[in-house]
C-alpha positions as CSV (number, residue, x, y, z in Angstrom):
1,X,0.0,0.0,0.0
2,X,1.5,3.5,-0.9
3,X,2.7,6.0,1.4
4,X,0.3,8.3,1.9
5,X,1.2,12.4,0.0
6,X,3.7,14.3,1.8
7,X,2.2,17.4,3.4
8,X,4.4,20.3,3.5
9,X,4.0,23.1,6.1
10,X,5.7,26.5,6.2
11,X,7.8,27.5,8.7
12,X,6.4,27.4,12.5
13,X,4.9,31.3,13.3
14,X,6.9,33.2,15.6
15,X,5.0,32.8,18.4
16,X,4.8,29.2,18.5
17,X,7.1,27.4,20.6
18,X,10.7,27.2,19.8
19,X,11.3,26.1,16.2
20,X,13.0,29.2,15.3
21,X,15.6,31.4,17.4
22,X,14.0,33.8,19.6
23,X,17.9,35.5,20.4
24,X,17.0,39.1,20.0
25,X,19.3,40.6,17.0
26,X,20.3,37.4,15.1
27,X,17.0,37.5,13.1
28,X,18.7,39.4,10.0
29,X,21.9,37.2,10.3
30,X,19.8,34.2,9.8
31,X,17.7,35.3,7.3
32,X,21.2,36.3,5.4
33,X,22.7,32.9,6.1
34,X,20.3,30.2,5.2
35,X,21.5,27.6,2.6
36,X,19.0,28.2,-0.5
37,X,17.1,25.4,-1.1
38,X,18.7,23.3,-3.7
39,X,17.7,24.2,-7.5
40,X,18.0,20.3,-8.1
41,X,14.4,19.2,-8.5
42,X,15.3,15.5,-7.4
43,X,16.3,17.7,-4.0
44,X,14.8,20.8,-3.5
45,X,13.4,20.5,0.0
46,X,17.5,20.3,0.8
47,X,20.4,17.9,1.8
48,X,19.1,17.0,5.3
49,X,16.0,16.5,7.4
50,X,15.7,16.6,11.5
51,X,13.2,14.0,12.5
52,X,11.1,15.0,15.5
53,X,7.9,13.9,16.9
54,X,5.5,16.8,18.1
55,X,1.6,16.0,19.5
56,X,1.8,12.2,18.2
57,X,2.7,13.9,14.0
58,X,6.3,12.8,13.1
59,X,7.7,16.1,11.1
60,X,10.6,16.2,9.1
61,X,12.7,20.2,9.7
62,X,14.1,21.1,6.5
63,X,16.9,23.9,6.4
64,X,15.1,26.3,4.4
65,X,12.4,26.7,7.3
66,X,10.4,23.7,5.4
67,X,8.6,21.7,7.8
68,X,6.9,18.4,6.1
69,X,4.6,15.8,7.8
70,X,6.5,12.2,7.9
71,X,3.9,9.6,7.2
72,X,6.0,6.1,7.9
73,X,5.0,4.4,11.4
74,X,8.5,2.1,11.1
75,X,12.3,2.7,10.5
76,X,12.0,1.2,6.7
77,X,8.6,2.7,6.0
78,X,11.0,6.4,6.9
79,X,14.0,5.1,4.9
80,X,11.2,4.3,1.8
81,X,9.5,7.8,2.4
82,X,13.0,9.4,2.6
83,X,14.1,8.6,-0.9
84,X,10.9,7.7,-2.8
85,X,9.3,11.5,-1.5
86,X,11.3,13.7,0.6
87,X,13.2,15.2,-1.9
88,X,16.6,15.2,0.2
89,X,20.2,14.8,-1.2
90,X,22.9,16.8,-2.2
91,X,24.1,17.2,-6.0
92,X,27.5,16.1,-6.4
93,X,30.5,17.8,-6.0
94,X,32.7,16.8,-9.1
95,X,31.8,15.6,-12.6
96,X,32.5,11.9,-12.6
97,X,30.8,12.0,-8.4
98,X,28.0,11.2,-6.8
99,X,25.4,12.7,-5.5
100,X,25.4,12.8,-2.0
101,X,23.0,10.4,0.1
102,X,20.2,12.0,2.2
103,X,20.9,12.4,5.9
104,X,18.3,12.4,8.3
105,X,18.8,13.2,12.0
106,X,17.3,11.1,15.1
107,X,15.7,13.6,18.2
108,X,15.1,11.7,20.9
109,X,11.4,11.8,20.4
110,X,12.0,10.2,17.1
111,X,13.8,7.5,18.7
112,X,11.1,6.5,20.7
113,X,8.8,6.8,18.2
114,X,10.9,4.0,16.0
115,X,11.9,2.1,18.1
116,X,15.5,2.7,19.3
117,X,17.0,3.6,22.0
118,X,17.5,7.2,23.4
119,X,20.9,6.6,24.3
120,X,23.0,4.1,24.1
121,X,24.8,1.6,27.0
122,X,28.4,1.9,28.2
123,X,28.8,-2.2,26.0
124,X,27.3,-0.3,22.8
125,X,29.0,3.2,23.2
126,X,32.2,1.2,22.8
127,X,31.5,-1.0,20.0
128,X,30.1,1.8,18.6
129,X,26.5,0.0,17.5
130,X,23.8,-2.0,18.8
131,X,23.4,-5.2,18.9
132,X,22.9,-7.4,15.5
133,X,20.3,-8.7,17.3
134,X,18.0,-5.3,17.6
135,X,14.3,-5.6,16.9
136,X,15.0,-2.6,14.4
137,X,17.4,-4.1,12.6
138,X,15.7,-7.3,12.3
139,X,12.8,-4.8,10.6
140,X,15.5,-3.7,8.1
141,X,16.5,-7.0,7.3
142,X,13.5,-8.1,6.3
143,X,12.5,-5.0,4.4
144,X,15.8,-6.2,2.2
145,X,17.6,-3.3,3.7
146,X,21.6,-3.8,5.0
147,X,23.7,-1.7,6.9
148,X,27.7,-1.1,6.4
149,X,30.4,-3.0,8.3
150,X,29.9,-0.3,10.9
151,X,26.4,-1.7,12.0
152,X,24.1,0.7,13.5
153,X,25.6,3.5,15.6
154,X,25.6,7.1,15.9
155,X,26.3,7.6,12.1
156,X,24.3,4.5,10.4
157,X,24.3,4.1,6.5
158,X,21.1,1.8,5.3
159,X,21.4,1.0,1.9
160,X,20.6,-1.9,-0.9
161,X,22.9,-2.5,-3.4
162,X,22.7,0.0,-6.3
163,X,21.0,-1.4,-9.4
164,X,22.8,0.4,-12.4
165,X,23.7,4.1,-11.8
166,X,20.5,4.2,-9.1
167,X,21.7,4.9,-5.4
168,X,19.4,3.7,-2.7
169,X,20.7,4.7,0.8
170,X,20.3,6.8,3.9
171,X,22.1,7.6,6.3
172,X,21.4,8.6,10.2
173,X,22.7,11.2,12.2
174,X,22.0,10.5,16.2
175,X,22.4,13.2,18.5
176,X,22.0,11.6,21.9
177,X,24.3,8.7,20.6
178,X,27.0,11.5,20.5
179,X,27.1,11.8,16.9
180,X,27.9,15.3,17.6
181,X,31.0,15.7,19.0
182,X,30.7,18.6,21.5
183,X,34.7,19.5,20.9
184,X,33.6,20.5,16.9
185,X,29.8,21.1,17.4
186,X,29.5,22.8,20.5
187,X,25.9,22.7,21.8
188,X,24.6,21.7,18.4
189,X,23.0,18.2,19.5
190,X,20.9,20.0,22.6
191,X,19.6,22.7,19.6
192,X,15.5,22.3,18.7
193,X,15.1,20.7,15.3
194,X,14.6,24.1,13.7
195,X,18.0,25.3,14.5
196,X,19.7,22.6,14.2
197,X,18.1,22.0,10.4
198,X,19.7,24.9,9.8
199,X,23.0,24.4,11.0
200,X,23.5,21.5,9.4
201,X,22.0,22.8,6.2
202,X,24.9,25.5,6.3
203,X,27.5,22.9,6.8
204,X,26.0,21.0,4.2
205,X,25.7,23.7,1.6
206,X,29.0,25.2,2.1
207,X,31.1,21.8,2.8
208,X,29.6,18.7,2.2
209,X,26.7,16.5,3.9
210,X,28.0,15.0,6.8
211,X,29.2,11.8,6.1
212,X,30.3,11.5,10.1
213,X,32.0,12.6,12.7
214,X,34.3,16.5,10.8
215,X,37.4,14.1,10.5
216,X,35.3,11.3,8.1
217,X,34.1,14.7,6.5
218,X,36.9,16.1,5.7
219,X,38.6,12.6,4.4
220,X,35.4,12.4,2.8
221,X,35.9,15.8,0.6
222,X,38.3,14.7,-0.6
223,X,37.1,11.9,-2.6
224,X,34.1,13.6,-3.1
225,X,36.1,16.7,-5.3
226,X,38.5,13.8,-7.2
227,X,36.4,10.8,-7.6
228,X,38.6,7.3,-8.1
229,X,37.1,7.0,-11.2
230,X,35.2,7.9,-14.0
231,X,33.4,6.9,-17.2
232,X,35.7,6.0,-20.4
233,X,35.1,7.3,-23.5
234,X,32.7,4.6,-25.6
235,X,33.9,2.0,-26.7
236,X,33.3,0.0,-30.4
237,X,30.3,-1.0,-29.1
238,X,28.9,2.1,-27.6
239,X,29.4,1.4,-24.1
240,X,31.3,3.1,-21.6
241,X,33.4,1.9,-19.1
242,X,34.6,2.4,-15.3
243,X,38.3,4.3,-15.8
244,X,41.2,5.6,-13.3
245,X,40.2,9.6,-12.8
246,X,43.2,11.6,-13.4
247,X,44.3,13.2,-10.4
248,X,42.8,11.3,-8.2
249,X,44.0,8.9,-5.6
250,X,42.3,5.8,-7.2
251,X,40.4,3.2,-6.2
252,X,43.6,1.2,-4.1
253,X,45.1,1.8,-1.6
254,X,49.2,1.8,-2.0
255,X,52.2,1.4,0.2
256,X,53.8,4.1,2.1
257,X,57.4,4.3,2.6
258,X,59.2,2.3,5.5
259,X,59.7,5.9,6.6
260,X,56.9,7.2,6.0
261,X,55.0,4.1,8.3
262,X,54.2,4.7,11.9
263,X,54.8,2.2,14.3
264,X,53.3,-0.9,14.2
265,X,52.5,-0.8,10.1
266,X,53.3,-4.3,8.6
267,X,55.4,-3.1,6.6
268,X,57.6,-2.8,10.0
269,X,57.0,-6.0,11.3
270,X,60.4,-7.4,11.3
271,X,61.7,-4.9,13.1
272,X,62.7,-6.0,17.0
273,X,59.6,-5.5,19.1
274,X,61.0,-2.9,21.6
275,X,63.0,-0.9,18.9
276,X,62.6,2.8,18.7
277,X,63.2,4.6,15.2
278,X,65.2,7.2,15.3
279,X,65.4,10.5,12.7
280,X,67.5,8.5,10.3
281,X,64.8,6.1,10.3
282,X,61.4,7.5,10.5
283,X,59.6,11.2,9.0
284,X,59.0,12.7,12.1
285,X,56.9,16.1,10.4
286,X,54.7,17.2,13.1
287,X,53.5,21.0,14.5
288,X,55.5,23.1,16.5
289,X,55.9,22.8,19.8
290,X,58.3,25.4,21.2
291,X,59.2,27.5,24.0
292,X,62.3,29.9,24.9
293,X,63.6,32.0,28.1
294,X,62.7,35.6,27.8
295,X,66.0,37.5,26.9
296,X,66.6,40.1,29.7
297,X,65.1,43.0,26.8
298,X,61.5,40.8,27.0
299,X,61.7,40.6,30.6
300,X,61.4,44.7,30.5
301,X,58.1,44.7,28.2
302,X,54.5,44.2,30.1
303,X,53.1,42.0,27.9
304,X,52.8,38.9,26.3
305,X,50.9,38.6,22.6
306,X,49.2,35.4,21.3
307,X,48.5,35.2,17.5
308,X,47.3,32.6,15.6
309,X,46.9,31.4,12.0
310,X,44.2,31.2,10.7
311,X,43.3,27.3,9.4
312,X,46.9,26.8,9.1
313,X,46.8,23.3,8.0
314,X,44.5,24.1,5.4
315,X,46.5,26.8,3.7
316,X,49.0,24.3,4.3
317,X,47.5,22.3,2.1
318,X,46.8,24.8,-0.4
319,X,49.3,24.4,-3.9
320,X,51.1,22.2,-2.6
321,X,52.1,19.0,-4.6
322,X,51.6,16.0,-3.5
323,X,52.0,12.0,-4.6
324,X,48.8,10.6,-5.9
325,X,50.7,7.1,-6.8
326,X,53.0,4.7,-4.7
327,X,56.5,5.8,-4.1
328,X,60.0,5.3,-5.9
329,X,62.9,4.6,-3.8
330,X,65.9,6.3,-5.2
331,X,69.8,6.5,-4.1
332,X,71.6,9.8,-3.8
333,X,69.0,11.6,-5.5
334,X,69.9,15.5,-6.8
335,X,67.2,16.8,-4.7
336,X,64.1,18.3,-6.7
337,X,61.9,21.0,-4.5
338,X,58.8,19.9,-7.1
339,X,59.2,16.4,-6.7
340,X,56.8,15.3,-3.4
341,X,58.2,12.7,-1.7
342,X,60.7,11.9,1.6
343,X,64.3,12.6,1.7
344,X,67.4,11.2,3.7
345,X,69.3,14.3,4.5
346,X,71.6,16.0,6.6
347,X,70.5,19.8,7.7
348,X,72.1,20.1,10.3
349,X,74.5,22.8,8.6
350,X,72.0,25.7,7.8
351,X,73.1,28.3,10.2
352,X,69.9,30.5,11.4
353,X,72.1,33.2,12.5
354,X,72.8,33.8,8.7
355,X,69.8,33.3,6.5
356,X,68.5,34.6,2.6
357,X,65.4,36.3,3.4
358,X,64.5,36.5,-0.2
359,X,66.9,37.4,-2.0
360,X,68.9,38.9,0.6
361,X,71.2,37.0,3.2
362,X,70.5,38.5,6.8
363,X,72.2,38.2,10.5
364,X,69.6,37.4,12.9
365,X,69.9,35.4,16.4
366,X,70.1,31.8,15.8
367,X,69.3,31.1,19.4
368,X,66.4,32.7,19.5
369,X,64.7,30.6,16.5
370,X,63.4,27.3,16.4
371,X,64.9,25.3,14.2
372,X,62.6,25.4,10.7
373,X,63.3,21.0,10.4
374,X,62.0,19.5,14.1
375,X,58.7,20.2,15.9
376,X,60.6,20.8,18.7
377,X,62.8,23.7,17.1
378,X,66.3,21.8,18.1
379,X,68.7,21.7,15.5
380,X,69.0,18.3,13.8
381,X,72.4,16.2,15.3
382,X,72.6,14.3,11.5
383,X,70.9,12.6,9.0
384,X,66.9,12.9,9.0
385,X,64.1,12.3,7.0
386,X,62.3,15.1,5.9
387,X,58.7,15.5,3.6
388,X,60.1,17.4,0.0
389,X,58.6,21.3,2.0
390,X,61.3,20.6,4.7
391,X,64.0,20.4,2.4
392,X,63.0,23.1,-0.1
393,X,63.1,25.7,2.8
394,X,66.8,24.8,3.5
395,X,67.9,25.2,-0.1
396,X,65.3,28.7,0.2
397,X,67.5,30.1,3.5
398,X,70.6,29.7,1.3
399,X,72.1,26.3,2.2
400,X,73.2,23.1,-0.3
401,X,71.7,20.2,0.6
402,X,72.6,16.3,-0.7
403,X,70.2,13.5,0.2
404,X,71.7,10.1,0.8
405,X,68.7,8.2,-0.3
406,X,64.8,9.1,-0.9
407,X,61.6,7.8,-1.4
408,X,60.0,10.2,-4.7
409,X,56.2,10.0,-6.3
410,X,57.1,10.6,-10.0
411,X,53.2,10.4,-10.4
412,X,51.7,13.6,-8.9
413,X,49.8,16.9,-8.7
414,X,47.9,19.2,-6.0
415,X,44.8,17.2,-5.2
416,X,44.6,19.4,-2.0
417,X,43.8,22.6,-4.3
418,X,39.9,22.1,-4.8
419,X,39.3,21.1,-1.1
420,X,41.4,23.8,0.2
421,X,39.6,26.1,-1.8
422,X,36.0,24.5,-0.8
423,X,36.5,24.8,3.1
424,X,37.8,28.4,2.6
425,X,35.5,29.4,0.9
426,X,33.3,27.9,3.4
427,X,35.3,29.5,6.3
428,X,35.4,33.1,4.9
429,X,31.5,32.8,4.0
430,X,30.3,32.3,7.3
431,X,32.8,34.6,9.2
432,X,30.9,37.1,7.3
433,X,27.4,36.5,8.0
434,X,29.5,36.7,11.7
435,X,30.1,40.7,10.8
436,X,33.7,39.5,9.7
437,X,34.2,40.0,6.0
438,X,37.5,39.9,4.6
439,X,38.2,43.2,3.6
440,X,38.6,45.3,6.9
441,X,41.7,47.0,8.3
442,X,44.0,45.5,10.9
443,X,42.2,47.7,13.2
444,X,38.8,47.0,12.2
445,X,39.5,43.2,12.3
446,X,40.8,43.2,15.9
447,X,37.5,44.7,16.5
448,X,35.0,42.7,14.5
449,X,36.7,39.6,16.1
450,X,35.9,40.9,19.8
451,X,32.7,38.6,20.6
452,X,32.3,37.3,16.9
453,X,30.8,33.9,18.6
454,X,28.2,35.6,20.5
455,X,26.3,37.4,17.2
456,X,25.2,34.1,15.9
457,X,26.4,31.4,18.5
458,X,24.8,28.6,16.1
459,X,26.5,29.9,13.3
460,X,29.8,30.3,15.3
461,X,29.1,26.2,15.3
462,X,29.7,26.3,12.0
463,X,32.7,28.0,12.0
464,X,34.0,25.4,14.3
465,X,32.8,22.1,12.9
466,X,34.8,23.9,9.1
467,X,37.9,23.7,11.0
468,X,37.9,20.9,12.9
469,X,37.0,19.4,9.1
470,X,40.4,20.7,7.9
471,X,42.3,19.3,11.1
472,X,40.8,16.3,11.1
473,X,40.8,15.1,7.7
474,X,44.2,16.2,7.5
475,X,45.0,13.8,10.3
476,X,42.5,11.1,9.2
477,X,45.4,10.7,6.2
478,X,47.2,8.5,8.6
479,X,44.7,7.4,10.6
480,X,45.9,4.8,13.2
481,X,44.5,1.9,14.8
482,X,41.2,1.8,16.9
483,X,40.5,-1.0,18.8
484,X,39.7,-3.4,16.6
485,X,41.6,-6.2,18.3
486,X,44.7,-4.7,16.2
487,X,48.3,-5.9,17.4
488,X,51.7,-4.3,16.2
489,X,52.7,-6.1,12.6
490,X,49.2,-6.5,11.7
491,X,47.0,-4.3,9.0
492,X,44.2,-2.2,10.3
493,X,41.8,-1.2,8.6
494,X,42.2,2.3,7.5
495,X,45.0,0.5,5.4
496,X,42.6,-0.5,3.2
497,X,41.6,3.2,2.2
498,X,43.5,4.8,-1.2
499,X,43.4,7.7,1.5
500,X,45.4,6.4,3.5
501,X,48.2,8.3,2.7
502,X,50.7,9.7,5.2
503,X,53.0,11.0,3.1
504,X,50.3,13.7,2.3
505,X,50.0,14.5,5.9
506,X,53.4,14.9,6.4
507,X,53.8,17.3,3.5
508,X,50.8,19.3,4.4
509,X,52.8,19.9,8.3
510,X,55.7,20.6,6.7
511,X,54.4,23.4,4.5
512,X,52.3,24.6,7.6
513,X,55.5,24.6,9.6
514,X,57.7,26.2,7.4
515,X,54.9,28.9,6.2
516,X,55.0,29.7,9.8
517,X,59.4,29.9,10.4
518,X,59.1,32.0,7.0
519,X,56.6,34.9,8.7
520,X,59.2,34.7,11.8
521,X,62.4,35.1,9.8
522,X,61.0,38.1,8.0
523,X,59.6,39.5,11.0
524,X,62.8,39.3,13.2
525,X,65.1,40.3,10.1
526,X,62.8,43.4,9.7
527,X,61.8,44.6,13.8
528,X,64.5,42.2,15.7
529,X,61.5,40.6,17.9
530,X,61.6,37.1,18.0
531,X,58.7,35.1,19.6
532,X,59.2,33.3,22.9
533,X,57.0,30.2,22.5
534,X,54.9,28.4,19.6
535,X,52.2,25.5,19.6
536,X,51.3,24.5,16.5
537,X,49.6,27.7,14.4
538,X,50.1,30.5,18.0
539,X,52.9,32.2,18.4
540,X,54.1,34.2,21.3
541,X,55.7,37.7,21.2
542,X,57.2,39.9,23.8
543,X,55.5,43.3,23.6
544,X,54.6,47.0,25.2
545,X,51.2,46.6,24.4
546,X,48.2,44.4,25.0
547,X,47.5,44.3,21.1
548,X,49.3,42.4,18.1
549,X,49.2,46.4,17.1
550,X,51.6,46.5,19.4
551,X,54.8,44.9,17.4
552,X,53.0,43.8,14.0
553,X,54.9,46.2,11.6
554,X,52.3,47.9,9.8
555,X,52.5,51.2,8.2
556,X,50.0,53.0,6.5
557,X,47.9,50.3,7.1
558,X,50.2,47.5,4.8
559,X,51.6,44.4,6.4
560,X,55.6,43.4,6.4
561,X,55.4,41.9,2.7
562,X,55.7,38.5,3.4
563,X,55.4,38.9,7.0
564,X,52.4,38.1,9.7
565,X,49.7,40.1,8.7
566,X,46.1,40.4,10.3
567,X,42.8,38.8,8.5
568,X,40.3,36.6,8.5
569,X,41.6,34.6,5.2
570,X,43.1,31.4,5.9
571,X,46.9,31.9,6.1
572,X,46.0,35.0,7.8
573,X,46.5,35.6,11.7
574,X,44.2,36.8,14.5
575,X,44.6,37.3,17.9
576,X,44.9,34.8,20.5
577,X,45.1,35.9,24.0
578,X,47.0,38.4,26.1
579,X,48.9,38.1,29.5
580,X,51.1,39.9,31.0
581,X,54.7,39.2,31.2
582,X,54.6,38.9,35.0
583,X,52.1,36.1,34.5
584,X,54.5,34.1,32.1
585,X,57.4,34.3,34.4
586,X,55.3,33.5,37.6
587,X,53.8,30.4,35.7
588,X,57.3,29.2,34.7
589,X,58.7,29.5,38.3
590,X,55.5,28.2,39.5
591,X,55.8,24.4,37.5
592,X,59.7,24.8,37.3
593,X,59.7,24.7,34.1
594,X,62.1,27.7,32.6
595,X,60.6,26.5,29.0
596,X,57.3,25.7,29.7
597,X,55.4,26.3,26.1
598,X,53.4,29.7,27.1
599,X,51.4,29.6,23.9
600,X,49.4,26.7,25.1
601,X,48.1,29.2,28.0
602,X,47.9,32.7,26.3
603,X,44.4,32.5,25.3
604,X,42.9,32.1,28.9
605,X,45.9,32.8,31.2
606,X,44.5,29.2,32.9
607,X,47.2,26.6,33.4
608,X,45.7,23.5,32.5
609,X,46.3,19.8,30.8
610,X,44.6,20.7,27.9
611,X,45.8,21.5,24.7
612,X,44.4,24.5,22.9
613,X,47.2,24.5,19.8
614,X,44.2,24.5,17.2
């Protein structure tokens, strides 16, 4: 028997309860920022749906405002509904793509209502499903529906198997199973289905449809903008066939380096079972994580000045070349700055206190700079493996280099370019409809950033979840066991991904890293100020003032040329977190610790466990 006709409502009146936000002045910014509802027919009511229950009427919150009636009385009977008449999906992204599946999200009420549970137990939260044996999914099953290897948990995908070019699949979204993660979406899972419609429509429209937690999103993207494959050209016959996509990483996965492997990669296996790699062994391209002694000169100033890049890793990523195909090991290689890959070399001859800035060699105080080639900033003792970024900035500060040995990917290009420029754009976009547009003077920035969060605290989520999907998809390129009964020597099963690939991680550090000893060469060769502690994309600077005003070398409004400079634009830097120099000293003597990285503490002054390098 057919479904009955979807109803479709407009939005709830003002005065009704609480499907809109009643926040007095955010009414224009919402109106400004809603995703337009998609000009696709097959998916104009949007890419996503919140599923909430309301006087006994199941409704379905679109993020246009949309509100329709949900007629199904049984998990399958909403899956059917879902694809057969809700008109919910995405287009794809890229020509030889797909368009993206339609998400719905589970309220609690809508749990109930289906039959699942409204949280799960401590047993399923770590297996991450329930049980096979769930009434529900016995409903599915017999409906002819299956579920991925991943069972039903917080982020289910119910599917049958495609017949021809025809998706058929759905996939859930479950708040109070902590789909959400709180660190990237704030209060988002606690929002009414209204709001929440909406900011997951934004997401949606600017990134991509969820696909998972912002790390699976952001590994997602990728694939999404340079599909494995795509159809051939016809063949004598007429028909076309399934065809590598150029540029893409394929459809296999492919072998890292024995460098390039972290521990416990089979490809390591013979290794003895307590050995620990050394340099000369293993690509050890990480963040920053610094911290000096004042100089007596810093001691004298009142303040200490916290700025930070803006996505770092993401303009990281942006241009930079990277293998798409397995590597080539290659002995004393003439080292090729365009050539991705991970070199054998010795560095530890480039002198910082006698560097080409440009095209100019300058004197500057090697001991107060990190060193450009560890995460640490100590100077490298001998031979190390470096990602291609690493080594290019030695030959760029004026020094030879000779690689012993080096693993190269003749095959590549810069696959990061399109999702770079995607999550910026997504960035930029919403830090607008924040009152932060792009084209504002250093002053003017400083002061639209002053309680940016608090115009548009849902739309502040957004903000978040886009850079926790740069972060973590970035780090999801060398993703590393999880449970799984894994031991050391054995293949996990991220392996199995084509993006798996942490030679594209390390590359993507290495660039962010040396973008970042680039801005404070030129800085200290121009003013002499060097900064005192770095974590990650924050750097700390000595100053008179409580203001990166205070020692950012502006005049007439124009940045150092290659220098830090202040924006919203990734690549760009904002400010941190002030404290006073008396604080930093106190909190040094206080742990004993004459080096103790100050940057993880600027923003709050509070000495804690946590991390807050972003």
């Amino acid at each position: 028997m057919p479904a009955p006709a979807t109803v479709q409502r407009p939005p709830a009146p003002a005065a009704g309860p609480s499907s809109t936000s009643r926040r007095p002045g955010t009414k224009k910014a919402a109106a400004a920022s809603e995703p337009a509802r998609g000009t696709d027919p097959r998916f104009e009511n949007g890419p996503l749906a919140v599923v909430d229950v309301e006087d006994g009427q199941v409704l379905a919150y679109c993020p246009g405002g949309l509100i329709l009636d949900v007629p199904a009385k049984s998990l399958p009977a909403l899956v059917d509904w879902t694809l057969g008449e809700a008109k919910l999906g995405q287009p794809k992204l890229s020509g030889p793509g797909k368009d993206a599946d339609p998400l719905l999200v589970l309220t609690e009420a809508a749990l109930e209502r289906y039959g699942l549970p409204v949280a799960l137990t401590d047993e399923e939260r770590l297996a991450g499903r329930i049980p096979e044996g769930h009434k529900v999914i016995k409903q599915l099953t017999r409906a002819d529906w299956k579920l991925t290897k991943r069972g039903f948990g917080p982020w289910a995908r119910i599917y049958r198997p495609a017949q021809g070019s025809e998706r058929a699949c759905v996939q859930l979204c479950i708040p109070s199973w902590h789909a959400l993660d709180s660190r990237h979406w704030g209060h988002a899972a606690q929002l009414p289905p209204a709001e929440l419609a909406r900011l997951l429509g934004m997401y949606a429209s600017r990134v991509m449809t969820p696909r998972g937690s912002t790390a699976v999103t952001g590994l997602e993207l990728m694939t999404a903008l340079h599909p494995p494959t795509r159809a051939s050209e016809p063949d004598a016959d007429g028909r076309r066939h399934s065809e590598h996509n150029p540029g893409s990483l394929g459809k296999d996965p492919v072998d890292c380096a024995p460098c390039e492997a972290p521990d416990g990669h089979p490809l390591l296996k013979d290794l003895p079972r307590f050995h620990v790699r050394g340099p000369g062994e293993k690509l050890f391209e990480e963040a920053y994580d610094w911290a000096r002694p004042l100089t007596d000169a810093e001691c004298t100033k009142r303040f200490l000045v916290g700025i930070d890049v803006n996505m770092a890793f993401a303009a990281g990523a942006n241009g930079a070349a990277v293998g798409l195909g397995a590597p080539t090991h290659v002995t004393a290689p003439v080292f090729d700055p365009k050539l991705p890959g991970s070199w054998l070399v010795d560095l530890s001859h480039v002198d910082l206190s006698r560097v080409k800035a440009g095209k100019e060699w300058v004197e500057l105080d090697g001991e107060l700079l990190p060193s450009p080639f560890t995460p640490t900033g100590d100077r490298p003792e001998g031979p190390a493996w470096y990602a291609t970024p690493t080594v290019a900035y030695a030959v760029e500060l004026g020094y030879e280099v000779r690689p012993i040995e080096a693993y190269v990917r003749y095959d590549n290009g810069r696959y990061l370019d399109s999702w770079y420029n995607r999550l910026r754009d997504a960035y930029v976009a919403t830090m607008a409809d924040l009152g932060v547009p792009a084209d504002l003077s250093p002053q003017e920035f400083l002061e639209a950033m002053d309680g940016y969060k608090e115009r548009d605290p849902e739309l502040a989520i957004v903000v978040a979840a886009v850079k926790a999907t740069v972060k973590g998809g970035i780090g999801k390129l060398r993703e590393r066991p999880r449970g799984e009964g894994w031991k050391p020597g054995e293949p996990w099963r991220a392996l199995s991904r084509p993006t798996w690939r942490p030679d594209i991680r390390a590359a993507v550090i290495s660039r962010t890293r040396v973008n970042m000893h680039r801005k404070i060469v030129k800085h200290a060769a121009f003013t002499g100020q060097y900064p005192v502690a770095i974590l990650s994309d924050c750097a700390v600077y000595a100053a008179d003032g409580p203001s990166p005003m205070a020692f950012l070398p502006y005049r007439d409004g124009k940045p150092l040329p290659g220098g830090w400079r202040l924006g919203v634009s990734p690549g760009m830097v904002k400010h941190e977190g002030t404290q006073t120099v008396l604080w930093g000293e106190g909190v040094r003597e206080q742990f004993q610790a004459p080096q103790l990285n100050l940057a993880r503490y600027i923003k709050t002054g509070e000495v804690t466990d946590e991390d807050d390098g972003e």
